[in-house]
N, C-alpha and C positions, 0 to 999 in steps of 0.2 A: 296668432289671433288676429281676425278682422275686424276692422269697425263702418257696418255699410249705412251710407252718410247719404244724404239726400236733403238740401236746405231750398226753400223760396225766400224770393227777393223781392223788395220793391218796384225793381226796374230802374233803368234812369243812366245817369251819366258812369262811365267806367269808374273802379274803382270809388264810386260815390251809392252804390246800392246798400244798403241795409237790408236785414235776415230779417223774417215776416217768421218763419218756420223752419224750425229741426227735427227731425229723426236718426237719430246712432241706435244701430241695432249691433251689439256686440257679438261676434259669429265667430264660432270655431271651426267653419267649413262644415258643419253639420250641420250644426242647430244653434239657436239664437240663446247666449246665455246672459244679455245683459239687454236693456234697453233705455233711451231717454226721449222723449217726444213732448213739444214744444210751441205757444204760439211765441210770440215775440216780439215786443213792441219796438219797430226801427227808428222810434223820435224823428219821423219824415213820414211824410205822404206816399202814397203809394199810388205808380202810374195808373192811371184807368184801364191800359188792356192787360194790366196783371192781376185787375179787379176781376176783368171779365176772364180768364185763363183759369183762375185760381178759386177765386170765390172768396177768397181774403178781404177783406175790405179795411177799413180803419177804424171804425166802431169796434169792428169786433178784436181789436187790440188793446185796446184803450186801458184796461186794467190787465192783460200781459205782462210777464217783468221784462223788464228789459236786458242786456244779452250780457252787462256785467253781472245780474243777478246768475245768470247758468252760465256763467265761462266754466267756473273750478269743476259742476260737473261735467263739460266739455271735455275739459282736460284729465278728469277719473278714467270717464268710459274709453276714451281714444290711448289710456296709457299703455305705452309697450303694443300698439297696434298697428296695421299697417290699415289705413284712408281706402276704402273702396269705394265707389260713385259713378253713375254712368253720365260722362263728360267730367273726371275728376278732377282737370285744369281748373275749370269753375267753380265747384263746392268747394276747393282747396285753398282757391285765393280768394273767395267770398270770406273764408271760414280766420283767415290768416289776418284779412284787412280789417276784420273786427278786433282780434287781440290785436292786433299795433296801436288801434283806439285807445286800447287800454294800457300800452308801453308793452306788451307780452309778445315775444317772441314764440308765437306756437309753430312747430315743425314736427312734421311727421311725415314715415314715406309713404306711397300712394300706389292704387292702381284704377286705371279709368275700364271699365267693361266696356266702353264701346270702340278702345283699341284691343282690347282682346276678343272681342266678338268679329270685327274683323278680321283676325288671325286663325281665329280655333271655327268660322263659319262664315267659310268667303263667303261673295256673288249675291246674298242677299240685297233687296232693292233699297234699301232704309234701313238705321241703323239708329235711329230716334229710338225711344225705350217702348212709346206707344206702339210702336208699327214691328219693333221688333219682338215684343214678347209675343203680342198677337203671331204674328208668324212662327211664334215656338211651341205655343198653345201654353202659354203664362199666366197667369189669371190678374189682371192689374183691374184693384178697383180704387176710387178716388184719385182718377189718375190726378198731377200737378197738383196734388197735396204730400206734402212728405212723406207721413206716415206711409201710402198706399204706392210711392215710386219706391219709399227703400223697400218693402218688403217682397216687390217686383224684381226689382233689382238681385237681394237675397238667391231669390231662387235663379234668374240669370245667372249670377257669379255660380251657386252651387252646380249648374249645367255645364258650364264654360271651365270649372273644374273638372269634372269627369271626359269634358273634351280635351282636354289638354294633357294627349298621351307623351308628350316629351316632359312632365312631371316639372318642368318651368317653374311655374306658379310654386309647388308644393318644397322644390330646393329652395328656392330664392327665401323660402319664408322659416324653413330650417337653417341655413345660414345665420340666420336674423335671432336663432334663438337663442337666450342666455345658456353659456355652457357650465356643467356641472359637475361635480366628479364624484367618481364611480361608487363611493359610498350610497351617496342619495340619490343619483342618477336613473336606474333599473325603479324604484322604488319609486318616484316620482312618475316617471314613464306609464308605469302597471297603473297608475290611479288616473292617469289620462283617457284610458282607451275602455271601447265599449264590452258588453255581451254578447256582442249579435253581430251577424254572417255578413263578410265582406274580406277585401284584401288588405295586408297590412303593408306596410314597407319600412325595412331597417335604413336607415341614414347615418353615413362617418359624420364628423366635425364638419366637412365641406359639404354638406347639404348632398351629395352623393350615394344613389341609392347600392346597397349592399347584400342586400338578401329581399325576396318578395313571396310570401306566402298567404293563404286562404284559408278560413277558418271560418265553420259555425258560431263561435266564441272566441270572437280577438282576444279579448285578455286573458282568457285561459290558455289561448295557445303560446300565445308571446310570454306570456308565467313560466310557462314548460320549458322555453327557448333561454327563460333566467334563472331558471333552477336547475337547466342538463350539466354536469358534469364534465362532456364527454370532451374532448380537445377542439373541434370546433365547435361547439355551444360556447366554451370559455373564451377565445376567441372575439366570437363575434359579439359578447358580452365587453367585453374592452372596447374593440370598434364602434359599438353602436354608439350614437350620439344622441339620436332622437326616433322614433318610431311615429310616421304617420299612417293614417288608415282610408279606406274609401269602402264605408258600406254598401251594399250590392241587393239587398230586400229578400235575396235569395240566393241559393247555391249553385244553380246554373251558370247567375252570371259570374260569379265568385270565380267558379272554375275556369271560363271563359280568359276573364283577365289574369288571372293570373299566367295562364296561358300564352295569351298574347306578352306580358310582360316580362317575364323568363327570357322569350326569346327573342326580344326587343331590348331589352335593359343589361342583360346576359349580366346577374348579379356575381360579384365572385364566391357568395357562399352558396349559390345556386348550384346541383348538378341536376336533380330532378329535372324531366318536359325540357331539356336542351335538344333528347333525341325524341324520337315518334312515340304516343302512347301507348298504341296500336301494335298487333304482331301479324292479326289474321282478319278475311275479309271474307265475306260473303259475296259468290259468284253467282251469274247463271247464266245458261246458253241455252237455244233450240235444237234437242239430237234429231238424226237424219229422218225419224218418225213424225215429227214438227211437236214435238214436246218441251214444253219447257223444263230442263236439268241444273239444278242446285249444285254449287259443290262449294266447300271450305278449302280455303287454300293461303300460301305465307301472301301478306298484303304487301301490292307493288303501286309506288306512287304514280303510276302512269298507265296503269292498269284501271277500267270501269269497275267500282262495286254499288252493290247495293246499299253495306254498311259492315264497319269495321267491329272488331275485338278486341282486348288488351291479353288473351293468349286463347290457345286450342279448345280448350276445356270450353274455357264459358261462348268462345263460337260451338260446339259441338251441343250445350246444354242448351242454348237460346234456338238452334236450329230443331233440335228434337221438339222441344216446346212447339216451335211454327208446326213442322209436319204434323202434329196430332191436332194442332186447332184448324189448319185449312185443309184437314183431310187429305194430305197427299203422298203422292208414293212416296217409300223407304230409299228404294234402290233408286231412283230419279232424283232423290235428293242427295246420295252419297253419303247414304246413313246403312246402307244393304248392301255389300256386292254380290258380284257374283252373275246369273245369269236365271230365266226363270219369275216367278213371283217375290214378292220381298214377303216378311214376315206379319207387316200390316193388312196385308190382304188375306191371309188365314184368319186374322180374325177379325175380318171384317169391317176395317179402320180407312183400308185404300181399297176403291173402285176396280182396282184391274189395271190402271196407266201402264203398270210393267207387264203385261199380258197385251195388250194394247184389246184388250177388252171395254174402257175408257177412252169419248172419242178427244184427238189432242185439243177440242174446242173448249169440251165442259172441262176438260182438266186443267188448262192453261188458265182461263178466268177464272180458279181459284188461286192458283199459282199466282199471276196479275196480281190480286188482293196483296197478297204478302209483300208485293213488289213495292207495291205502291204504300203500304203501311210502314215501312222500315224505311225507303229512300225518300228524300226529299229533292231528289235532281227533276229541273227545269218546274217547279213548285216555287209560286208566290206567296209567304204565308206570314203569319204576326202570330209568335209566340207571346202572350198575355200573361202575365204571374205577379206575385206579389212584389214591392215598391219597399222603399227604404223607410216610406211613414204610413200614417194609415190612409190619408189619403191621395195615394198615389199608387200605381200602377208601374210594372218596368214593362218594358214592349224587348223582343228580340226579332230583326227582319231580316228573312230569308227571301229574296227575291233572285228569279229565275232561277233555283237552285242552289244558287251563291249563300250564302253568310254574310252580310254583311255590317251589322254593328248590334249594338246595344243601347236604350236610351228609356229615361223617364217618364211619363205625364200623369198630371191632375184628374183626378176622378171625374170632376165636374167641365173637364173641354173631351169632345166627341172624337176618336183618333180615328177618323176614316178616310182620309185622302193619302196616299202615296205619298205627296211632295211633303205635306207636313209630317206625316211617318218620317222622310227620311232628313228632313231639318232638324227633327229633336235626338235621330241615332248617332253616336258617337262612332265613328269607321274604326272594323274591327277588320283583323286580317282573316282570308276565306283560305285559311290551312287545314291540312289535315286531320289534324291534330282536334282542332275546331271542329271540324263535322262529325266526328269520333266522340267526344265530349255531349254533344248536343243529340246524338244517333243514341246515346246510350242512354242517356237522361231520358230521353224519349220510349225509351225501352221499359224503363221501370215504373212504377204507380208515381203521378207527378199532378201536380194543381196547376197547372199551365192549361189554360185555354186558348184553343189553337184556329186562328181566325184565315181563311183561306183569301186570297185579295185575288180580284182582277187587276191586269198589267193598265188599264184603261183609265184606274180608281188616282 
């Protein structure tokens, strides 16, 4: 559990400042489940350019309680949490210099978002909260009032989670958890986690992840993982310590990650997505007529397709489907052998391309069509789909025909430039595996709205 912290000051000599304002927003990496927000009366004056910064003044304190009245709930909401705050150094010894006032030793561990925003989003030019959400497309309002930096902040940190593919953040704070045993353990776990479509991850004792799977329904799926019977279900029901999650808004990118993580994290109760998903590829070439020629065949990683399959069948069902909707030959697609007309042209389905009655022009621009509807090579494009809340949005960007990550934003900031597209993506690896996933998703009926970008944007 997080507690994302954000206090104003007086200003004035070191360790001589006084809290004007608090906001603890209690956060489970998802969502906010506690909150306390605060004016404050510092019993001192307050600098004039933190009058003009802030908007604070001293009037409007004057019947505030003062910060022995809110320490205890200070100490409620921060309990058993780890301090998040962007510059944490500050709000920590702000927050620390006030209970010594009072004789209280408060201690808690911490983390600053503007060393991890560093880490997890080099090369930016600023790294102040204002100039950096703006460049994330953050929505910060009242900014240099508490309330409106922590909940900035909030969603920072929620970003800067899903950037943080070495799972850093996510051990350190399972380490950190009370351990329990195995009576109430599974049980307690199952009442943590949600309904809804995202990746989960099993953790030992050592904050170590151990298994990583995808699910429409976390807690249904991880139920099934504590009720199998079978030798490793049992198993990994003993090892597991803690289970955390990372909702996804949708099942594309669920698949994605988990994807990526399998074969990044190489869990050891993982064996699934270690090898290729894919068996078979969709080919095509010009025969010596200047026709464009289809054919199915075993997928080689070094080999050009248009788009892959997870076996023979469903390439062979998906290819029938294309030739009846773009009207094209049987035998040129390697659906007919033989020598002669194919069978669509008796009745009257193909033009003649196998008679070369079809000249290779009109036949190839439909052909084309297909080409370009299934591959997405040297295509700049923003796959748009549903977000983890309602008002948010998930983006996936394929640029130059690459893959290249996955990421967030707010209904209400406009996603049209490149640079900020690729500020908010989280880098995702451009494998196989990956285009295979997303070819196929693309295949089926899908609520993704698919925004074509110029390289220029």
């Amino acid at each position: 559990m997080y507690a994302i912290l954000d206090i104003e000051t007086t200003g004035g000599k070191y360790n001589e400042e006084g809290i004007t304002e608090i906001a603890i927003y209690k956060f489970d990496g998802h969502k906010v489940t506690d909150q306390f927000i605060s004016l404050i009366n510092p019993e001192q004056p307050i600098q004039p350019f933190v009058v003009n910064l802030t908007g604070i003044n001293n009037n409007m304190l004057r019947n505030a309680p003062k910060f022995y009245e809110i320490a205890k709930r200070v100490v409620e909401i921060t309990e058993d949490c780890i301090l998040v705050a962007h510059n944490a150094k500050f709000d920590y010894r702000i927050l620390r210099t006030e209970f010594r006032r009072l004789g209280f030793e408060f201690e808690r561990q911490s983390l600053c978002t503007v060393e991890l925003s560093k880490k997890l989003i080099p090369g930016l030019p600023s790294y102040s909260l204002g100039k950096l959400v703006r460049s994330l497309g953050i929505p910060l309002s009242d900014r240099h009032r508490a309330a409106g930096d922590a909940q900035a902040t909030i969603k920072l940190f929620k970003m800067l989670l899903a950037k943080d593919v070495e799972k850093d953040i996510m051990k350190e704070h399972v380490r950190k958890e009370p351990k329990r045993n195995l009576d109430t353990k599974l049980v307690f776990i199952l009442e943590e986690l949600p309904s809804e479509t995202g990746v989960y991850y099993f953790h030992d004792e050592n904050g170590d992840i151990i298994y990583v799977g995808k699910s429409r329904n976390i807690r249904k799926r991880v139920n099934q993982h504590f009720t199998n019977d079978n030798p490793k279900s049992r198993e990994m029901q003993r090892k597991v310590a803690s289970v955390s999650y990372e909702l996804t808004g949708n099942e594309l990118i669920a698949l994605l990650k988990e994807n990526q993580e399998i074969k990044e994290i190489k869990p050891r109760y993982n064996r699934a997505l270690k090898k290729d998903i894919f068996s078979h590829a969709l080919y095509h070439s010009v025969d010596e007529n200047g026709y464009v020629n289809f054919k199915i065949g075993r997928a080689h990683k070094t080999k050009k397709n248009i788009t892959t399959f997870s076996s023979l069948r469903s390439a062979k069902n998906s290819l029938t489907k294309w030739v009846e909707e773009y009207e094209l030959c049987e035998r040129l697609s390697g659906l007919h052998g033989g020598t002669g007309n194919c069978f669509a042209y008796t009745i009257k389905s193909c033009y003649g391309a196998c008679l070369e009655e079809e000249t290779p022009e009109e036949y190839n621009e439909r052909a084309e069509k297909l080409i370009e509807r299934y591959s997405y090579e040297n295509q700049n494009m923003l796959l748009i789909g549903r977000g983890r809340e309602v008002d948010e949005k998930s983006a996936l960007l394929i640029e130059d025909g690459e893959f290249k990550g996955v990421g967030y934003f707010n209904l209400n900031h406009q996603i049209n430039k490149l640079d900020i597209i690729r500020s908010i993506i989280t880098p995702m690896s451009n494998n196989r595996d990956a285009e295979h996933i997303i070819q196929s998703f693309l295949r089926k009926k899908h609520n993704f709205k698919i925004v074509q970008l110029s390289i220029q944007e």
